[in-house]
C-alpha positions as CSV (number, residue, x, y, z in Angstrom):
1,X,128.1,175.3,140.4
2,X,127.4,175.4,144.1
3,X,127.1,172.2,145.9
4,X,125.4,171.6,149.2
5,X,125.5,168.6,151.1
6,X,122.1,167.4,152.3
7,X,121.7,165.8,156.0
8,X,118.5,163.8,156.1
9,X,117.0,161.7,159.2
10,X,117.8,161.9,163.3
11,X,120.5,163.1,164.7
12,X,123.6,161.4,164.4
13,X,125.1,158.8,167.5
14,X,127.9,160.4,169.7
15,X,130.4,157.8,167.7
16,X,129.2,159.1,164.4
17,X,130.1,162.8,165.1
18,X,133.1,161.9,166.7
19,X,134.3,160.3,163.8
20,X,132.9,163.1,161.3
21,X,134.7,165.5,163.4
22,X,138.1,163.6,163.2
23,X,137.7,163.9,159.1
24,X,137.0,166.4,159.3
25,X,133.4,167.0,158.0
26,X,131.9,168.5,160.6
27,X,133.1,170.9,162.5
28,X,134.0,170.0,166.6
29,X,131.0,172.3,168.6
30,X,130.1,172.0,172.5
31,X,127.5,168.7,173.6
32,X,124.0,170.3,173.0
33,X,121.0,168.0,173.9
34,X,119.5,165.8,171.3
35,X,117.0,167.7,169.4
36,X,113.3,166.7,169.9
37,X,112.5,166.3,166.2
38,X,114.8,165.2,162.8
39,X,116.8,168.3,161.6
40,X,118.0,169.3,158.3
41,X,122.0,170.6,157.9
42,X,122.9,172.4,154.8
43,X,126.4,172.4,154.3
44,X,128.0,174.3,151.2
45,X,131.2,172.1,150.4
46,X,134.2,173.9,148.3
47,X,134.4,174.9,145.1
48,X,136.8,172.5,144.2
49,X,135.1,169.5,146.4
50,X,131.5,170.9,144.6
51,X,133.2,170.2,141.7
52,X,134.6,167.0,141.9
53,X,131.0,166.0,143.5
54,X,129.2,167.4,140.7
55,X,131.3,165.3,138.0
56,X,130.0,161.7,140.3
57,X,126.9,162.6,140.4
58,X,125.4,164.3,136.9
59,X,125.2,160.7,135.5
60,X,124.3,157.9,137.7
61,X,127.6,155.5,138.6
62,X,127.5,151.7,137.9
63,X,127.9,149.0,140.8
64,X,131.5,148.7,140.2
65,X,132.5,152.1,140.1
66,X,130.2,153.0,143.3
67,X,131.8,150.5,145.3
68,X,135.5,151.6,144.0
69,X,135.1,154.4,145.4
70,X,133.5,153.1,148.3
71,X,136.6,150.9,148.8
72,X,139.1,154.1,148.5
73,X,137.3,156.1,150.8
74,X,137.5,153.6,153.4
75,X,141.0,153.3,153.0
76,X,141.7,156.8,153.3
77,X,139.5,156.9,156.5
78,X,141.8,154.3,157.9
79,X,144.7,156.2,157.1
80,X,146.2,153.5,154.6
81,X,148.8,154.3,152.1
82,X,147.8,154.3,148.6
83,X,146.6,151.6,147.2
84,X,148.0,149.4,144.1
85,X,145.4,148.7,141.7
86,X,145.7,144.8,142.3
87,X,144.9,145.5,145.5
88,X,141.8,147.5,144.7
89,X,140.7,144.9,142.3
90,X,141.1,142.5,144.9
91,X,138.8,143.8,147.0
92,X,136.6,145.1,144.5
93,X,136.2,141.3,143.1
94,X,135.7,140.4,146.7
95,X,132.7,142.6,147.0
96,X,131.1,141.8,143.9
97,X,132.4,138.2,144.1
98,X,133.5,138.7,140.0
99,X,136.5,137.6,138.1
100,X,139.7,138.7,140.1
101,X,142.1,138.2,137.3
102,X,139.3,140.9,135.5
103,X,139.3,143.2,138.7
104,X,142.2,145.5,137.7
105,X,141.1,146.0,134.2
106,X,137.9,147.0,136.4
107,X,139.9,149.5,138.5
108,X,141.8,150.8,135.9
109,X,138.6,151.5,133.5
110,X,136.7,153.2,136.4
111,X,139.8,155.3,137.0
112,X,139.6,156.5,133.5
113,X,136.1,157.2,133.6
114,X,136.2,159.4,137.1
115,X,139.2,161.1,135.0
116,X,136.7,162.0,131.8
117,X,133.8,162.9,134.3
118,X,136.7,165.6,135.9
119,X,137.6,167.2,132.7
120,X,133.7,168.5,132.3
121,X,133.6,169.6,135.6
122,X,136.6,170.9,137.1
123,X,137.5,174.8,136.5
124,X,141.3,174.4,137.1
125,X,142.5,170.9,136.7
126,X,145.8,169.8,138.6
127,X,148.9,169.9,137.1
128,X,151.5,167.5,137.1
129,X,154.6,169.0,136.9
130,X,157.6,167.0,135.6
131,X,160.5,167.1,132.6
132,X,160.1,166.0,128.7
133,X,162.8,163.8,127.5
134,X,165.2,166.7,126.2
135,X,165.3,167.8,130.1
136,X,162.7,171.0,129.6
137,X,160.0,171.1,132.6
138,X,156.5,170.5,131.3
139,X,153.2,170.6,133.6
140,X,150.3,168.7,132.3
141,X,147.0,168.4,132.6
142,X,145.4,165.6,135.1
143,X,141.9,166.3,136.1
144,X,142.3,162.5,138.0
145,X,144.4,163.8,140.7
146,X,141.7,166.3,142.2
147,X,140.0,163.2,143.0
148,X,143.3,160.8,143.6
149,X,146.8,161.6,144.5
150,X,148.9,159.1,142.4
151,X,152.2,157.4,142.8
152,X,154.5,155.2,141.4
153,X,155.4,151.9,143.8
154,X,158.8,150.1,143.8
155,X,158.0,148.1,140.8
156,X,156.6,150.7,138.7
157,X,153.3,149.8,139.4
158,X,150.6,153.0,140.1
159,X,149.0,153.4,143.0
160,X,146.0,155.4,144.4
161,X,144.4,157.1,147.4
162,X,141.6,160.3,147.9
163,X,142.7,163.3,148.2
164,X,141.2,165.2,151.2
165,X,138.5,167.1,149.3
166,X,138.0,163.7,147.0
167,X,137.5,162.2,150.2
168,X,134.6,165.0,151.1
169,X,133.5,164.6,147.5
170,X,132.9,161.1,147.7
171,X,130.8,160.7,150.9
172,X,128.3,163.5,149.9
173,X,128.0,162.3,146.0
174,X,127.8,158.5,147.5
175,X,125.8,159.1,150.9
176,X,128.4,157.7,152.6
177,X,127.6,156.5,156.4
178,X,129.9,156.7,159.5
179,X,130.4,152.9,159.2
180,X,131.5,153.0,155.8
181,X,128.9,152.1,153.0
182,X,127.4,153.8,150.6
183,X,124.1,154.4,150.6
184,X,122.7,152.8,147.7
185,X,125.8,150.1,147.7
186,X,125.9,146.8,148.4
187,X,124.2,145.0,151.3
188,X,126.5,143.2,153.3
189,X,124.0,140.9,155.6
190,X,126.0,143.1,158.8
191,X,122.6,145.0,160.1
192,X,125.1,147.3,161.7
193,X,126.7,148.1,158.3
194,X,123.1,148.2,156.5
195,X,121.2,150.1,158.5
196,X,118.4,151.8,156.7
197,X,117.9,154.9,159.3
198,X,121.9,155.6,159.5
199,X,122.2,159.4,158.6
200,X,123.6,160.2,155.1
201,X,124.7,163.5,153.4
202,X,123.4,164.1,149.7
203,X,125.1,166.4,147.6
204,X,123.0,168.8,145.5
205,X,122.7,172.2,144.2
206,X,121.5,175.0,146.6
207,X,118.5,175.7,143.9
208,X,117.4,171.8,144.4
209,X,117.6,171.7,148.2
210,X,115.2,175.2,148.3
211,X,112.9,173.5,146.2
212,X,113.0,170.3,148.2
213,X,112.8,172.4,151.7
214,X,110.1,174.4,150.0
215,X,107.9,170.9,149.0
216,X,108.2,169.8,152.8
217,X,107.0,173.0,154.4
218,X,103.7,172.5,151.5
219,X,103.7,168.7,152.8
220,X,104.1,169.6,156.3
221,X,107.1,166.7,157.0
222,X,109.7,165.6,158.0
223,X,112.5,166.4,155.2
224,X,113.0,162.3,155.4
225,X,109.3,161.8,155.0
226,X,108.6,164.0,152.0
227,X,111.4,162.7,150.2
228,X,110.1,159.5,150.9
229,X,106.7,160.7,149.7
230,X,108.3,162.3,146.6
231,X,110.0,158.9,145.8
232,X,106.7,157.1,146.2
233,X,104.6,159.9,143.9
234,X,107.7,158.6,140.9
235,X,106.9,155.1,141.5
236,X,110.2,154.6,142.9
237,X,109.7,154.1,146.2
């Protein structure tokens, strides 16, 4: 099912884009002046990344497994190898200041989780191509690896990073901002890092974001504001 990714609030800082445009999400376009009033972007992702978006966000994701993926984003935006799963529950316990010696069994049950979410959602699953024990090539099966690539370290140990369109995935499904968080994550106490009005993408269907666009031209608001007002109307905001 289509996926579009939702950009709600003001325009984004000249470091923001330039950073979006160097991960590609946003395609590089000429300076134009600052528009007067918040705008709306609606931006269609791939089938594969609507996919992998749809399979984070049909259920909602627990603390642990939001800021997992939090944590794996931000390593591929830093260009970091893959990551061992130690080192994931390292900084996962770090975060959520739990058990490390529990952390990987953490990581590892997330990672099986994102893998059963996949199989529901993913038309084509990737294959992983390799050779039974009699020698005969086999290709199985691993909805995981649209969302991870994985390899095997020096001591037999598996590591993990995003794949490019996990990476896309995984900012729209988590609203992640320029700096790094996701939007309903943790708070870290850095006001830079927590900023309330920082600019977030959303991922929902096309069906969804006509019905919302339709509610704010009846509300007469800013896209921010009715959904604020929408919030409010459920008791939730």
């Amino acid at each position: 099912m289509p996926c579009l990714s939702l950009v709600v609030g003001s325009v984004l800082p000249p470091e923001a884009v330039v950073c979006l445009q160097q991960h590609g999400f946003i395609a590089a376009s000429p300076s134009v002046a600052p528009a007067p009033e918040p705008t709306t972007t609606l931006t269609l992702l791939t089938p594969v990344q609507s996919q992998i978006c749809a399979a984070l966000t049909q259920k909602p994701l627990n603390p642990s497994q939001t800021e997992l993926l939090a944590i794996y984003w931000r390593s591929w935006r830093d260009g970091e190898p893959e990551l061992p799963i130690e080192e994931a529950g390292r900084r996962l316990a770090a975060a959520l200041s739990v058990d490390p010696a529990r952390a990987s069994d953490f990581v590892r049950g997330a990672l099986r989780s994102f893998g059963r979410r996949l199989i529901h959602t993913l038309e084509r699953p990737p294959l992983r191509v390799g050779r039974d024990r009699f020698g005969d090539g086999v290709a199985d099966e691993i909805p995981l690896l649209a969302l991870v690539s994985i390899v095997t370290g020096p001591t037999g140990e598996a590591r993990h990073r995003l794949t490019n369109d996990g990476a896309v995935a995984v900012a729209v499904a988590l609203g992640m901002t320029a700096a790094g968080q996701a939007a309903g994550g943790l708070q870290t106490g850095d006001p830079a890092l927590d900023d309330p009005d920082a600019v977030v993408s959303i991922g929902m269907t096309r069906r969804a974001a006509a019905l919302l666009l339709r509610v704010q031209r009846s509300l007469g608001l800013g896209l921010d504001a009715t959904i604020k007002t929408l919030t409010a109307q459920a008791g939730a905001g």
